[in-house]
C-alpha positions as protocol buffer text, in pm:
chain_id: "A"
residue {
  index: 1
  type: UNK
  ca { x: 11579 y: 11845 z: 8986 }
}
residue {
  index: 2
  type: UNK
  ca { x: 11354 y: 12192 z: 8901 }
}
residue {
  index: 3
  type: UNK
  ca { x: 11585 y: 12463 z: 8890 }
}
residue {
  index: 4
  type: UNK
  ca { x: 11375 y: 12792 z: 9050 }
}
residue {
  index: 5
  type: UNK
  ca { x: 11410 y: 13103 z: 8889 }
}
residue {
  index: 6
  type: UNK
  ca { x: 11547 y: 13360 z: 9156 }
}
residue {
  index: 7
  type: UNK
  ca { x: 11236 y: 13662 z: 9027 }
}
residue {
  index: 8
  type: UNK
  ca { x: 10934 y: 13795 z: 8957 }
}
residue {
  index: 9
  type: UNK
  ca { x: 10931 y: 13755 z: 8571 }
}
residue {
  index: 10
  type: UNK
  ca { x: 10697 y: 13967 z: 8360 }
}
residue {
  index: 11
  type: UNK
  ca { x: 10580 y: 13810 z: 8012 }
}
residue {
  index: 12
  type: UNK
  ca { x: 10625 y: 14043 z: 7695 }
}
residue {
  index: 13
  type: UNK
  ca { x: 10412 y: 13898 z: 7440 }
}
residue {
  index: 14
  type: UNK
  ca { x: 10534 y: 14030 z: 7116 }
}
residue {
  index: 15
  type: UNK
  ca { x: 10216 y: 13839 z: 6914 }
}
residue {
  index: 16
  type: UNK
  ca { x: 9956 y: 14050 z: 6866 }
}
residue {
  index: 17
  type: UNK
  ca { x: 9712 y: 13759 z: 6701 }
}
residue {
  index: 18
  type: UNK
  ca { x: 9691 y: 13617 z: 7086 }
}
residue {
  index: 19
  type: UNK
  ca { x: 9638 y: 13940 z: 7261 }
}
residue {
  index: 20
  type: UNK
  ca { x: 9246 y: 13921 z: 7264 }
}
residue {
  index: 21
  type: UNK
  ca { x: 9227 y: 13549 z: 7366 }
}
residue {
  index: 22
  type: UNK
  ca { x: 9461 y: 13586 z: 7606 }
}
residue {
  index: 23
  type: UNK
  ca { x: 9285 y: 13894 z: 7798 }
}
residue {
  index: 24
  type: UNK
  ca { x: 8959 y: 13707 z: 7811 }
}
residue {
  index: 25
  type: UNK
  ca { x: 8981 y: 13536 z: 8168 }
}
residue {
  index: 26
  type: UNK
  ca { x: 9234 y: 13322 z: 8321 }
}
residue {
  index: 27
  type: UNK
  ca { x: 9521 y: 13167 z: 8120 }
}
residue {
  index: 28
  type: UNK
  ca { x: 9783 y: 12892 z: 8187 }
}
residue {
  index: 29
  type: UNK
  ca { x: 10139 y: 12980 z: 8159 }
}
residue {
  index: 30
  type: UNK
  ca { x: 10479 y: 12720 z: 8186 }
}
residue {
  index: 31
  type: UNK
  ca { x: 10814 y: 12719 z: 8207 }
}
residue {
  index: 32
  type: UNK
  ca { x: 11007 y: 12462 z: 8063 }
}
residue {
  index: 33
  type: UNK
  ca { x: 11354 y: 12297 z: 8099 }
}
residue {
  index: 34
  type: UNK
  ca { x: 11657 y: 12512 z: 8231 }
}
residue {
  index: 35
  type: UNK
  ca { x: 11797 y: 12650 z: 7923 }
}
residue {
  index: 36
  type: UNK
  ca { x: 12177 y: 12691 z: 8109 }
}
residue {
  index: 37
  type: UNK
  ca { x: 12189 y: 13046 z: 8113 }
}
residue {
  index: 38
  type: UNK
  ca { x: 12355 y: 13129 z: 8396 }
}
residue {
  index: 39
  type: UNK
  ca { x: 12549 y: 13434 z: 8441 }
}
residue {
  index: 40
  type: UNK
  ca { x: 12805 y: 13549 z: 8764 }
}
residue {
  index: 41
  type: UNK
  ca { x: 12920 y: 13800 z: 8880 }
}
residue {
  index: 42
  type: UNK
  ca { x: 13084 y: 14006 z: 9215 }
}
residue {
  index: 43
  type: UNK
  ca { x: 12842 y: 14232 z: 9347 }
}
residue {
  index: 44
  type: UNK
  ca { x: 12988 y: 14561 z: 9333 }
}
residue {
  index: 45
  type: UNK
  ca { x: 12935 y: 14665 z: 9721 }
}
residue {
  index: 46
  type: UNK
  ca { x: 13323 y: 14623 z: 9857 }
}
residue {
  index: 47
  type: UNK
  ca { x: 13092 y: 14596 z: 10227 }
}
residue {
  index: 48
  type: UNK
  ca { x: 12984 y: 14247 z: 10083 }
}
residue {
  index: 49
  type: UNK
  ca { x: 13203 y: 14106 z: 9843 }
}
residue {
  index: 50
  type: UNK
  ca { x: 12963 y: 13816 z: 9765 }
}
residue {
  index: 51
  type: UNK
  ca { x: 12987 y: 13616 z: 9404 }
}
residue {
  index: 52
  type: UNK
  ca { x: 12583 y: 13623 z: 9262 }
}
residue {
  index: 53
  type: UNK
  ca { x: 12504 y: 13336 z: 9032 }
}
residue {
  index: 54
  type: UNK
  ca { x: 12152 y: 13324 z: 8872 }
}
residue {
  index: 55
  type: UNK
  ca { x: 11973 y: 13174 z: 8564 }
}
residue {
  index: 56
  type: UNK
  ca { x: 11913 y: 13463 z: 8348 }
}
residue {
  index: 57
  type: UNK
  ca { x: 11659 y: 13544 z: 8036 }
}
residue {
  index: 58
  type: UNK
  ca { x: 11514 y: 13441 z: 7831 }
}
residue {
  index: 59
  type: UNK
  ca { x: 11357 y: 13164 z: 7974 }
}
residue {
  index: 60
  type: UNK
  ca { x: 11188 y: 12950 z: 7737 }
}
residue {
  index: 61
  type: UNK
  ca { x: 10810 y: 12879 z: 7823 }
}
residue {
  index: 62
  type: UNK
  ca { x: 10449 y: 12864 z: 7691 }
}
residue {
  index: 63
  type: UNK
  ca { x: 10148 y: 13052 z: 7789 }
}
residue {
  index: 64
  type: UNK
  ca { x: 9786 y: 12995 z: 7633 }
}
residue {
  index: 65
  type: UNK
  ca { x: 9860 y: 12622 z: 7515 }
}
residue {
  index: 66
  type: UNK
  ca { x: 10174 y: 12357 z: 7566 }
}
residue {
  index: 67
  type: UNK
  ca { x: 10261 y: 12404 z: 7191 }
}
residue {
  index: 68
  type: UNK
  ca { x: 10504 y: 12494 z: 6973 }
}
residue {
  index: 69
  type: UNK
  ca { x: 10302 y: 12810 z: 6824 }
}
residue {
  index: 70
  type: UNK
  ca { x: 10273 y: 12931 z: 7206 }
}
residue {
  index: 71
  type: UNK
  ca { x: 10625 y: 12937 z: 7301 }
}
residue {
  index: 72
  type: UNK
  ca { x: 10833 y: 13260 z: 7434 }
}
residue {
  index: 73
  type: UNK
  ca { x: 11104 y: 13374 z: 7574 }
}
residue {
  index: 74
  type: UNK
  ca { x: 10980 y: 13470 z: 7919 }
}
residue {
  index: 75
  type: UNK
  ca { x: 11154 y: 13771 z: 8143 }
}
residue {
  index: 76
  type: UNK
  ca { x: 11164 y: 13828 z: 8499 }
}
residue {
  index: 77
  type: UNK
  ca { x: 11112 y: 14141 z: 8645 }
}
residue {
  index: 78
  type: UNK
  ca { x: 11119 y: 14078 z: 9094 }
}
residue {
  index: 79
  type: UNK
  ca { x: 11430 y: 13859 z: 9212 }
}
residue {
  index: 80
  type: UNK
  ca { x: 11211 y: 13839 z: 9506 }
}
residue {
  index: 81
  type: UNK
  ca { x: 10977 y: 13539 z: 9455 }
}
residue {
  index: 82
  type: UNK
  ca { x: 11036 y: 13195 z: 9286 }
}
residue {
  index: 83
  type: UNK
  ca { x: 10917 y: 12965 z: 9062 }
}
residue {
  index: 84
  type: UNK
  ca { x: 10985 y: 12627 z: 8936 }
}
residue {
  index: 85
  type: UNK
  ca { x: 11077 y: 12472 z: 8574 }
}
residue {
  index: 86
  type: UNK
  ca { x: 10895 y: 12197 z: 8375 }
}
residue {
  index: 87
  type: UNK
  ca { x: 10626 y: 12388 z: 8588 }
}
residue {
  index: 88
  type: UNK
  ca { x: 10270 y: 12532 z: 8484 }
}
residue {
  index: 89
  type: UNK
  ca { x: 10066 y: 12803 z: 8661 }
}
residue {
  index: 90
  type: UNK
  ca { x: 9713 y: 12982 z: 8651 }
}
residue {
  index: 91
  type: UNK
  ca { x: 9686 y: 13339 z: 8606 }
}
residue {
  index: 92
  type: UNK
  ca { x: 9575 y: 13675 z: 8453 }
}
residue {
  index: 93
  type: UNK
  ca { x: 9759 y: 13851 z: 8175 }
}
residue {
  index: 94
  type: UNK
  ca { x: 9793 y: 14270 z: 8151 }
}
residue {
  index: 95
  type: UNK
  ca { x: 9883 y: 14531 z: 7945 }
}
residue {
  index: 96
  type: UNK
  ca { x: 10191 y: 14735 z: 8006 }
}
residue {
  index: 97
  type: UNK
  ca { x: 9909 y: 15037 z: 8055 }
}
residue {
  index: 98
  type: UNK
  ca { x: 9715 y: 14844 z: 8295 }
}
residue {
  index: 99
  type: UNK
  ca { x: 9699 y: 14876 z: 8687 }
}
residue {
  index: 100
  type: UNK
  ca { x: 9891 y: 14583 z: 8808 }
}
residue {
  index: 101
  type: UNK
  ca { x: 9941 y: 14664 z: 9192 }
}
residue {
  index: 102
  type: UNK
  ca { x: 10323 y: 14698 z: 9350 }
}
residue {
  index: 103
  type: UNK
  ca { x: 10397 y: 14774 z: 9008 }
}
residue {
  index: 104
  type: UNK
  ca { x: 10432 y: 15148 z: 8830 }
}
residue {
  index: 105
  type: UNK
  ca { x: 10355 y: 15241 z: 8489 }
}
residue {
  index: 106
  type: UNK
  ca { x: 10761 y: 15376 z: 8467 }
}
residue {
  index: 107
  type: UNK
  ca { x: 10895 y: 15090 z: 8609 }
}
residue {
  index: 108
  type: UNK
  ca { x: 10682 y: 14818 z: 8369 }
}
residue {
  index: 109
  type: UNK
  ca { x: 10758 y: 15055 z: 8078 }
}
residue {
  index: 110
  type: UNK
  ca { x: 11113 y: 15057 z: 8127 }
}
residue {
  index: 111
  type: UNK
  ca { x: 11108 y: 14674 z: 8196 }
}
residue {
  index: 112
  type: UNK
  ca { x: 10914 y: 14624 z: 7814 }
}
residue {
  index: 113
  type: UNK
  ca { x: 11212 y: 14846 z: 7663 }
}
residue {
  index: 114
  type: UNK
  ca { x: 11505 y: 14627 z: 7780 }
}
residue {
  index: 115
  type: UNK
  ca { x: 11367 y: 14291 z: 7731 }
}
residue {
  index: 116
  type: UNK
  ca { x: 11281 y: 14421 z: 7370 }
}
residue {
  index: 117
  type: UNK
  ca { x: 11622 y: 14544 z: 7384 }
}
residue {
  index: 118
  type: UNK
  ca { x: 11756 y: 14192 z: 7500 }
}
residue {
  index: 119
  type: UNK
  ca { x: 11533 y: 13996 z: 7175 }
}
residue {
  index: 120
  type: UNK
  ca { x: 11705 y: 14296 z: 6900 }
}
residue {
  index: 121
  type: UNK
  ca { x: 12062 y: 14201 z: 7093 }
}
residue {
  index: 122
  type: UNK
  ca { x: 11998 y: 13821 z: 6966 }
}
residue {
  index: 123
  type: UNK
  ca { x: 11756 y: 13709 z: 7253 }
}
residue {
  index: 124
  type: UNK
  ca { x: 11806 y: 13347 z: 7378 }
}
residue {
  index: 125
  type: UNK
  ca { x: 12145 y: 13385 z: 7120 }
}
residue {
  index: 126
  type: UNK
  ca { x: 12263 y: 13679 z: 7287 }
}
residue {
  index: 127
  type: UNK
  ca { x: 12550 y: 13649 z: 7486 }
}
residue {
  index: 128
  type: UNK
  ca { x: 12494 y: 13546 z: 7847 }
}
residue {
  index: 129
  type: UNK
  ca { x: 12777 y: 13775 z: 7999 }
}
residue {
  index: 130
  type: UNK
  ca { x: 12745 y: 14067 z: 7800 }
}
residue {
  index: 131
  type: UNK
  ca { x: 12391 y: 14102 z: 7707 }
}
residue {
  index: 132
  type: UNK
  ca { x: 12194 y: 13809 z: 7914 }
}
residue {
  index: 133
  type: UNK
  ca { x: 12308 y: 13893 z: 8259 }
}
residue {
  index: 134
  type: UNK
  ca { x: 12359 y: 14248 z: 8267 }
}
residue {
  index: 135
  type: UNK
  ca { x: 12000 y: 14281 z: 8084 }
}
residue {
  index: 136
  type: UNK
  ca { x: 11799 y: 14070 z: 8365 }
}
residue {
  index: 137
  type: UNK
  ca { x: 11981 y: 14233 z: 8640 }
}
residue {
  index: 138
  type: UNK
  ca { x: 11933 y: 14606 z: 8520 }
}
residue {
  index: 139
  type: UNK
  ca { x: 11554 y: 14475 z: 8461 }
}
residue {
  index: 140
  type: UNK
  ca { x: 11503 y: 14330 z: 8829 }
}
residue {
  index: 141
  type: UNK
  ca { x: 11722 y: 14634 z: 8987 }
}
residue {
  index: 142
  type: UNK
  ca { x: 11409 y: 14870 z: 8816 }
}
residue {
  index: 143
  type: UNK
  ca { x: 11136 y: 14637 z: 8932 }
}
residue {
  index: 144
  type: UNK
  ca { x: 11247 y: 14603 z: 9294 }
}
residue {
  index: 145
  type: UNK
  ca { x: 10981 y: 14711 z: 9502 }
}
residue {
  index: 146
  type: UNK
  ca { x: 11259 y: 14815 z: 9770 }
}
residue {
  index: 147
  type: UNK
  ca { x: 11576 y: 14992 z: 9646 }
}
residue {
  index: 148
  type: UNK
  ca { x: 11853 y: 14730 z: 9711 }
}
residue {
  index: 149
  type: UNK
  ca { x: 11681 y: 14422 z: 9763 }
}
residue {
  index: 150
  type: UNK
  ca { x: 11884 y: 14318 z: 9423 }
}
residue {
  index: 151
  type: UNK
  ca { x: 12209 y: 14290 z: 9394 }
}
residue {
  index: 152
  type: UNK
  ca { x: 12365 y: 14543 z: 9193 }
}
residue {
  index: 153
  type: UNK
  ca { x: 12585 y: 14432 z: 8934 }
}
residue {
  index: 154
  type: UNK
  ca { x: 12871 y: 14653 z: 8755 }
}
residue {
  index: 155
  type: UNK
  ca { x: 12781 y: 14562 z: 8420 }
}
residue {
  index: 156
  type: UNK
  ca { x: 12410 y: 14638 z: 8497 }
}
residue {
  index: 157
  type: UNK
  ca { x: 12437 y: 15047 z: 8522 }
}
residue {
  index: 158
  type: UNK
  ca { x: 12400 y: 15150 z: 8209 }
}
residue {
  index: 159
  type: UNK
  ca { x: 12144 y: 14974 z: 8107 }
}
residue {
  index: 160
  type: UNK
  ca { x: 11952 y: 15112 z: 8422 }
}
residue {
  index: 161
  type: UNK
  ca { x: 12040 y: 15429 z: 8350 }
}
residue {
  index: 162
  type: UNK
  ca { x: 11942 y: 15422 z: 7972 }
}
residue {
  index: 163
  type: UNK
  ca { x: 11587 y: 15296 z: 8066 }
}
residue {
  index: 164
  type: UNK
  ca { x: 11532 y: 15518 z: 8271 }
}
residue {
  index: 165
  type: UNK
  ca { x: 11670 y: 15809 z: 8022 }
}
residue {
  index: 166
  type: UNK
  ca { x: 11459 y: 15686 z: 7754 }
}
residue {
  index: 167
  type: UNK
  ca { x: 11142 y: 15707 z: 7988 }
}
residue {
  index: 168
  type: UNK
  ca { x: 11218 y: 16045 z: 8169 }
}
residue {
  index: 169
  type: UNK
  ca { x: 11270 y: 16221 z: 7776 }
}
residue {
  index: 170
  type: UNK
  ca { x: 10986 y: 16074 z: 7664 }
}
residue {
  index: 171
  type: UNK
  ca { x: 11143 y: 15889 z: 7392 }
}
residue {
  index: 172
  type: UNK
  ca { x: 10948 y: 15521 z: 7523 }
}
residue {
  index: 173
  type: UNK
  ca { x: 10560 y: 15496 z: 7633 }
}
residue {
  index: 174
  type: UNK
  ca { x: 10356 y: 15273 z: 7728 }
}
residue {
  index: 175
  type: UNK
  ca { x: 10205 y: 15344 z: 7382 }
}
residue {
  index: 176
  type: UNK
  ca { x: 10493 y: 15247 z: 7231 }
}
residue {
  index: 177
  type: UNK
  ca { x: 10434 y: 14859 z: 7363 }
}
residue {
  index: 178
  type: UNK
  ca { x: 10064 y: 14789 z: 7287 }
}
residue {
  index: 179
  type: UNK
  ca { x: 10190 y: 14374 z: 7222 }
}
residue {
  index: 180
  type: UNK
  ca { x: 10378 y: 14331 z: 7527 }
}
residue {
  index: 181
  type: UNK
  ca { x: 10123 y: 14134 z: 7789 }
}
residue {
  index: 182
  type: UNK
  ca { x: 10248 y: 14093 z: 8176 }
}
residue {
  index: 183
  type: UNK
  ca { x: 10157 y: 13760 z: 8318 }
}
residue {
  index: 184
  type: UNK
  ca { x: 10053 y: 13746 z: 8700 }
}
residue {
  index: 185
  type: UNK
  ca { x: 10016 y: 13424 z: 8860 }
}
residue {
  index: 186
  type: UNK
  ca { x: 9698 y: 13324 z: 9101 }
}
residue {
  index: 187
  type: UNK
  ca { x: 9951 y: 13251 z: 9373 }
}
residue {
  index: 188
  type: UNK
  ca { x: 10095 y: 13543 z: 9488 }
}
residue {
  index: 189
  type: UNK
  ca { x: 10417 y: 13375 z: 9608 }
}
residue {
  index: 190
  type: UNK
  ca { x: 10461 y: 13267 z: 9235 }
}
residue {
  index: 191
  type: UNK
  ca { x: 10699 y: 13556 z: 9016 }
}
residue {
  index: 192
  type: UNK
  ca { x: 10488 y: 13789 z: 8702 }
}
residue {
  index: 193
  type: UNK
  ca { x: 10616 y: 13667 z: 8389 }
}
residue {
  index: 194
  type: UNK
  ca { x: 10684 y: 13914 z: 8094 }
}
residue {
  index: 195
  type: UNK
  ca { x: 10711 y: 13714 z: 7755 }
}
residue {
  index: 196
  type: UNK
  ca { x: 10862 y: 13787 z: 7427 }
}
residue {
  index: 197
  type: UNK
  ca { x: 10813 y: 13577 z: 7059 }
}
residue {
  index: 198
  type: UNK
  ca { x: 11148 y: 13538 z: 6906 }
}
residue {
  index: 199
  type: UNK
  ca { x: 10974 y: 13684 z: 6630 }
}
residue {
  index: 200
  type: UNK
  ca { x: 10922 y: 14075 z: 6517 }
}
residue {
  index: 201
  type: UNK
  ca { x: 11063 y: 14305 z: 6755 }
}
residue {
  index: 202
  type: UNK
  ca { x: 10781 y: 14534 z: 6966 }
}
residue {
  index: 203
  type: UNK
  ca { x: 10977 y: 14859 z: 6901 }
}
residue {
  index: 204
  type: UNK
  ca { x: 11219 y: 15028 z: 6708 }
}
residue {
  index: 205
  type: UNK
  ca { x: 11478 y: 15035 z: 7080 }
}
residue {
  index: 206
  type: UNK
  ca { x: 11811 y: 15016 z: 6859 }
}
residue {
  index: 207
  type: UNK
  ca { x: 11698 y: 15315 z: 6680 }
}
residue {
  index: 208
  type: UNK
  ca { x: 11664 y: 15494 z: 6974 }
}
residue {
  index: 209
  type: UNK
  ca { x: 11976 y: 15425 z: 7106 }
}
residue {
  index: 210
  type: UNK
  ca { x: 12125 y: 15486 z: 6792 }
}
residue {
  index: 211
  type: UNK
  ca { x: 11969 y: 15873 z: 6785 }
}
residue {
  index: 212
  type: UNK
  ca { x: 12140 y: 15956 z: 7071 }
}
residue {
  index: 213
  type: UNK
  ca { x: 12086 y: 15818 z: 7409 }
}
residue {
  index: 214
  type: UNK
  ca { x: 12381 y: 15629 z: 7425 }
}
residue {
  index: 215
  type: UNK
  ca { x: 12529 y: 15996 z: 7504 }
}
residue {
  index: 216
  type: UNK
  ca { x: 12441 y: 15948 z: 7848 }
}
residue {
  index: 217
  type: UNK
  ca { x: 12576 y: 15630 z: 7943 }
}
residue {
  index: 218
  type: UNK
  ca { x: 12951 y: 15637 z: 7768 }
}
residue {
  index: 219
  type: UNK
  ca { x: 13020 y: 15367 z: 7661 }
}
residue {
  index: 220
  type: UNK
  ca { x: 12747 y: 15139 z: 7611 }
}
residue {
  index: 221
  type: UNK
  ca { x: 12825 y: 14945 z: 7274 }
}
residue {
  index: 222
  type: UNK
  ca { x: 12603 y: 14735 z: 7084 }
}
residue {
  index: 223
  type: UNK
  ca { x: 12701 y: 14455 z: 6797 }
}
residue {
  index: 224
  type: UNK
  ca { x: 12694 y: 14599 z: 6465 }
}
residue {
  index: 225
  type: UNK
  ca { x: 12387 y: 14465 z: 6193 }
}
residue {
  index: 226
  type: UNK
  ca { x: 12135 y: 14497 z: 6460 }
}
């Protein structure tokens, strides 16, 4: 039975050698099987103590071709609208300095920084709990068109807040991901994927954190060797 994915995802395409094929008119995208990532936790409103279980990224897919030199690790960026796995879809692919409507260049910028955060964490090897979960949710909670719409999860916080840190000081640009493509279905009802290679990281992110901006969100802490 297809799984759906609980979000709008945005595709990161760390690949540059696609980037120009890609941009020329409309391009298929897929999900495929449900990799088991799926990450739980109590939502941190005592109002509504409600458990949240959801699939989390990366969520392995293809867009361009169904082959193995086209596949990602695909992020979502709504928890809003839906999609399906083992599924394909039509669509148009962006730049993170594009105009992509309901979407602003802070929020899309911050979104490219923590999914390239998530791949230097280990990616689809990450852990789910610590790195997985948290990740996605501090992703969606900066894409949600409406303030509280997402749950908000605990663990989540300081990765919000260190997103949006790096982007208020300047330290992350749009600039600063000229790889990472956003994927936006014809069907409107149908999530925005953001995609990432398991391959070489956009951006230097751990060397960011690592020159100081961990200062504002305690404590944060990272594996070591990354």
């Amino acid at each position: 039975m297809k799984r759906p994915v609980p979000a709008i995802c945005l595709a990161i395409a760390a690949y540059a050698g696609v980037t120009a094929q890609l941009l020329a008119g409309t391009t298929s995208f897929g999900l495929l099987g449900d990799p088991g990532q799926t990450y739980t936790f109590t939502r941190s409103d005592p109002r509504i103590p409600t458990t949240i279980q959801d699939p989390v990224a990366p969520y392995p897919g293809w867009i361009g071709a169904d082959v193995s030199g086209d596949l990602y690790g695909f992020f979502c960026i709504d928890y809003l609208k839906g999609a399906n796995w083992s599924t394909s879809y039509l669509g148009t692919v962006y730049h993170v300095q594009d105009s992509i409507p309901g979407k602003s260049t802070e929020q899309l910028v911050e979104a490219a920084y923590l999914s390239d955060l998530l791949y230097q964490l280990g990616g689809s090897s990450a852990s789910t709990n610590l790195y997985q979960g948290p990740i996605s949710f501090a992703l969606w909670q900066i894409m949600d068109p409406t303030p509280g719409d997402v749950p908000v999860d605990p663990a989540a916080q300081a990765y919000v807040l260190l997103a949006q840190q790096a982007y208020s000081s300047g330290a992350i640009t749009a600039a600063r991901y000229p790889n990472t493509l956003i994927f936006v279905p014809n069907n409107d009802s149908i999530q925005d994927f953001m995609t990432l290679t398991e391959g070489i990281p956009e951006t230097g992110t751990l060397s960011l954190i690592a020159g100081g901006l961990l200062l504002v969100v305690g404590k944060l802490r990272l594996p070591r060797g990354r």
